[in-house]
Structure formats: structure tokens, C-alpha cells
N, C-alpha and C positions, 0 to 999 in steps of 0.2 A: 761154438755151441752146436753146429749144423753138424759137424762132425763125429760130436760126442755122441749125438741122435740117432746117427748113424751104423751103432752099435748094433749087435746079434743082442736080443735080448735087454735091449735098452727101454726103458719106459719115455715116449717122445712129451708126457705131461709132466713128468717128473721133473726133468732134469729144468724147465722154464720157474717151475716151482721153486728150486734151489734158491738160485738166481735172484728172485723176487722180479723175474716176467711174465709176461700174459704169456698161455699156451699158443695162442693165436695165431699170435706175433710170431713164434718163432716156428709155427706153420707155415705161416708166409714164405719165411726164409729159407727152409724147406723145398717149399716148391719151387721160390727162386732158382735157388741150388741148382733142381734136377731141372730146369727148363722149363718148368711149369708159370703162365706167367697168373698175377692175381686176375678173379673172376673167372677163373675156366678157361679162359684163350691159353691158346700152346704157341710159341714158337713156329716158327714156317720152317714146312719140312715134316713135321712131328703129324703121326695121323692119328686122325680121332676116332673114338670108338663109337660104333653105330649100333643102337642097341634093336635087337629085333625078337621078335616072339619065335619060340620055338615048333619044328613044324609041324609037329603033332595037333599043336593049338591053331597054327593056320588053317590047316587042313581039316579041323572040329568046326574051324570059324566059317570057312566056307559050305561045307554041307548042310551047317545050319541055315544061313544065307540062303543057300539054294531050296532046302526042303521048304523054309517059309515064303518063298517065292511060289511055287508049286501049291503050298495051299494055298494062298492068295487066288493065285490064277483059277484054280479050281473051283475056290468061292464065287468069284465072279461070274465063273459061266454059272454057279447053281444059281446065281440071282437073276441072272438074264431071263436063263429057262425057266426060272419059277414066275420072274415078271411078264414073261411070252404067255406061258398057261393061264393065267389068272388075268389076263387081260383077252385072251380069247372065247374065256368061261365066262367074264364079264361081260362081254358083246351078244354072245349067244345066250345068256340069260337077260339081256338086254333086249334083243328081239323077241325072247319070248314074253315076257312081258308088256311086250309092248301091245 
């Protein structure tokens, strides 16, 4: 049956259908076949594929990264300076007040 599957133009649901088997099943078999063992593990030897983002998206992903770093950093100095002035306007209308 693994054979028959095997076909140019072969339907791999069909042909389990004939039969009266599970498609599954004769997926499994399948993958047997070509080295594939069940649950995703390969064979030793056999490499896997590593999926990774392509690098137009790293490289979008990084600058974003970076640009919101950069206003971060920039906020925090405007809160420092704004907490420096207003704590010195506080003091000196503190004195005068007094």
C-alpha cells in the first residue's frame, strides 16, 4: 500500500479509503517507509529543519527594539529633569514662604 501511495498523482486519502483503513495508519507507514520515525523524531543521521524568521523581519524586529529603547531612555531623563525642576521651584517657593 506504501507503494501504491507513492504514485505521481496518487491521492495518499484515497487509496486507505479503498481498503477500509484509517488514513493515519497508512501515514504512519509512510513515514516509516521514508525514515521518518512516529511523533517527529528522525533517524540518527537525518537533519532537522530549523525554522527561522526571515531577515527583513529580524532586522524590522531589531530597530523596533532599539527605537523603543531610545524613547524609554529619553523619558526617563525627561522625568528626572522634570522631577530636578519641580523639586527646586518647591524648595525656593518653600523659602519664600516661609
Amino acid at each position: 500500500m506504501v507503494a501504491a501511495c507513492q504514485g505521481i498523482g496518487v491521492s495518499v486519502a484515497a487509496v486507505p479509503l479503498e481498503h477500509g483503513l484509517n488514513a493515519n495508519l497508512l501515514q504512519r507507514w509512510i513515514d516509516q517507509a521514508e525514515g521518518r520515525l512516529p511523533g517527529g523524531r528522525r533517524v540518527a543521521g537525518q537533519r532537522r529543519y530549523r525554522r527561522r524568521w526571515p531577515l527583513w523581519y529580524r532586522r524590522w524586529e531589531q530597530r523596533i527594539r532599539r527605537t523603543r529603547l531610545i524613547s524609554a531612555l529619553r523619558f526617563a531623563a525627561e522625568i528626572s529633569r522634570f522631577r530636578l525642576l519641580t523639586d527646586i521651584r518647591g524648595s525656593a517657593v518653600r523659602r519664600l514662604a516661609a
